[in-house]
C-alpha positions in Angstrom: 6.1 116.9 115.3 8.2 117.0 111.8 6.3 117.2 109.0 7.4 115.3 105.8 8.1 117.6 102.6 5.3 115.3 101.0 2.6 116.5 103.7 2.8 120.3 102.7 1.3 120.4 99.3 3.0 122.2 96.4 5.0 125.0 96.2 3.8 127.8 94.4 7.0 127.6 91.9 6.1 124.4 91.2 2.3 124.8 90.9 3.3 128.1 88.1 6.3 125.7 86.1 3.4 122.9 85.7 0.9 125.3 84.4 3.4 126.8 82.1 3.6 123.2 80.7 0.3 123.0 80.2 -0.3 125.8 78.5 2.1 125.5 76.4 1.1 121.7 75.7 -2.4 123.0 74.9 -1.2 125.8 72.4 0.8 122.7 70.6 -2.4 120.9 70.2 -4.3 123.8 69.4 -1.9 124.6 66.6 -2.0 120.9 65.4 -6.2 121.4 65.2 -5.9 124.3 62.7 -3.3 122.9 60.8 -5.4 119.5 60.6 -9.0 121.6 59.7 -6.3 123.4 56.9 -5.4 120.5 55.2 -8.4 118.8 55.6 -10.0 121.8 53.5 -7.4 121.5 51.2 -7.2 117.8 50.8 -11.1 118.4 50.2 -10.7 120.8 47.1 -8.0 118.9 45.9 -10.1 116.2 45.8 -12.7 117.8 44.5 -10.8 119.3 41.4 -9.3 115.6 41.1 -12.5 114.5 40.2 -13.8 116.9 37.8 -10.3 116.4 35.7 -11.4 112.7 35.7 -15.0 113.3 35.1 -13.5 115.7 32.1 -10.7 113.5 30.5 -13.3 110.1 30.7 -15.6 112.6 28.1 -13.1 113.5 26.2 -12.4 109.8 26.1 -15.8 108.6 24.9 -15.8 110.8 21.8 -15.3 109.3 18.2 -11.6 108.3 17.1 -11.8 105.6 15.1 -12.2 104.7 11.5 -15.3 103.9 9.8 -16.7 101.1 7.6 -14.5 102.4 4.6 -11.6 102.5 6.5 -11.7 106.8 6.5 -10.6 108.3 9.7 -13.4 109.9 12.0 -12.9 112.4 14.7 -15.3 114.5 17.2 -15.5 117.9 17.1 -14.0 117.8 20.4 -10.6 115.9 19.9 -10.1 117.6 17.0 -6.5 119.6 17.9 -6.6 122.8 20.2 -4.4 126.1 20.2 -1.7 125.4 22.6 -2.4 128.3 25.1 -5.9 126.6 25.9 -4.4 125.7 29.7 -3.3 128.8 30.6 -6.1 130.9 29.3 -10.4 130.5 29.4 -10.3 129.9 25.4 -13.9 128.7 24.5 -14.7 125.8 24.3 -11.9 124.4 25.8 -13.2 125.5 29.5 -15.9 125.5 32.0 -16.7 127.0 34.9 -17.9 124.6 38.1 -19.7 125.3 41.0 -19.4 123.5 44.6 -21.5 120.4 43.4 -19.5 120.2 40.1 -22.0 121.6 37.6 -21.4 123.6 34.7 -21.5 127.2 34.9 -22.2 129.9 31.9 -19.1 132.2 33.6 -16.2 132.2 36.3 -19.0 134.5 38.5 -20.7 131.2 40.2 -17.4 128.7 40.2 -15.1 127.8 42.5 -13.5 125.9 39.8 -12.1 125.9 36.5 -11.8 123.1 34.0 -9.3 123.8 30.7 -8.0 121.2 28.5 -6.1 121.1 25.6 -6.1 118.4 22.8 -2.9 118.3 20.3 -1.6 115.9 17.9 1.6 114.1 18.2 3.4 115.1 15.5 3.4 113.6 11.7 5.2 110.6 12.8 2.1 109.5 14.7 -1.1 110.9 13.0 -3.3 108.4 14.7 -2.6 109.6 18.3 -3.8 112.4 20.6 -2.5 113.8 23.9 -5.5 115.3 25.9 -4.4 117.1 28.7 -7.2 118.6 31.6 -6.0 121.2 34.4 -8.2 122.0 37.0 -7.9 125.2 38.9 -9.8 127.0 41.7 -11.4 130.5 40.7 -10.0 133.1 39.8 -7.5 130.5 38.4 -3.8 130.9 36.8 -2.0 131.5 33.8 0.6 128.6 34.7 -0.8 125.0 34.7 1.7 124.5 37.7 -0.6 126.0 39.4 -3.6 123.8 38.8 -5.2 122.2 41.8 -5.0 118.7 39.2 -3.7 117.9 36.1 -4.2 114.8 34.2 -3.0 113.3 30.6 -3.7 110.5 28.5 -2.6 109.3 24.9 -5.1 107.9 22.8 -4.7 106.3 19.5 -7.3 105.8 16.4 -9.1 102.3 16.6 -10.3 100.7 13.7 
């Protein structure tokens, strides 16, 4: 009796050309798991170093720049203007050192991150306003603020 080609199974060509498919199907998806872990991690520190420039600009925030009764201008310690390289060096005290919960370090030894900012004026024309600026890098951390894992800025202006 004739048998039908459907009655006689696969061929081995055909059985190697579908595991070739496969296998290369599976290395696609394997690839697409360790890129998706990569940016996880990274979306993860990012994050992380996002929140510690917010944490750091909202307490640069809260410091004194008003005026006082007598109408005499009255400044923090801390907003008071900083050298202009303070972003792309560790120039105390405009930097700390963080560790994987966020808290303060004494050095860069402990950290995964590190916090500069910089405070400057914005010129004569506009004595009553301040640009703070915070950069947030992971250890061992650059010279360029480019490089920062997150950089915020904000203006602030005297209030009577």
């Amino acid at each position: 009796m004739f048998q039908h080609a459907s009655d006689r199974g696969f061929t081995l060509f055909e059985t190697l050309v579908a595991t070739s498919i496969l296998v290369t199907a599976l290395a696609g998806v394997a690839q697409l798991f360790i890129l998706g872990t990569q940016l996880t991690r990274q979306a993860g520190r990012s994050g992380m170093a996002l929140v510690a420039a917010q944490d750091k600009i909202e307490s640069l925030r809260g410091q004194a720049f008003t005026y006082d009764t007598d109408g005499v201008a009255v400044t923090a310690p801390a907003l008071q203007p900083s050298p202009p390289e303070t972003l792309s060096a560790d120039t105390e005290p405009y930097v700390d050192w963080l560790d994987m919960d966020g808290a303060q370090r004494d050095s860069a030894d402990d950290a995964i991150l590190i916090r500069r900012w910089r405070v400057s004026s914005l010129g004569a024309t506009t004595p009553d306003a301040i640009a703070i600026e915070v950069c947030v890098f992971r250890v061992p951390g650059t010279a360029d603020p480019r490089g920062a894992d997150a950089c915020l800025s904000t203006i602030r202006t005297r209030q009577p």
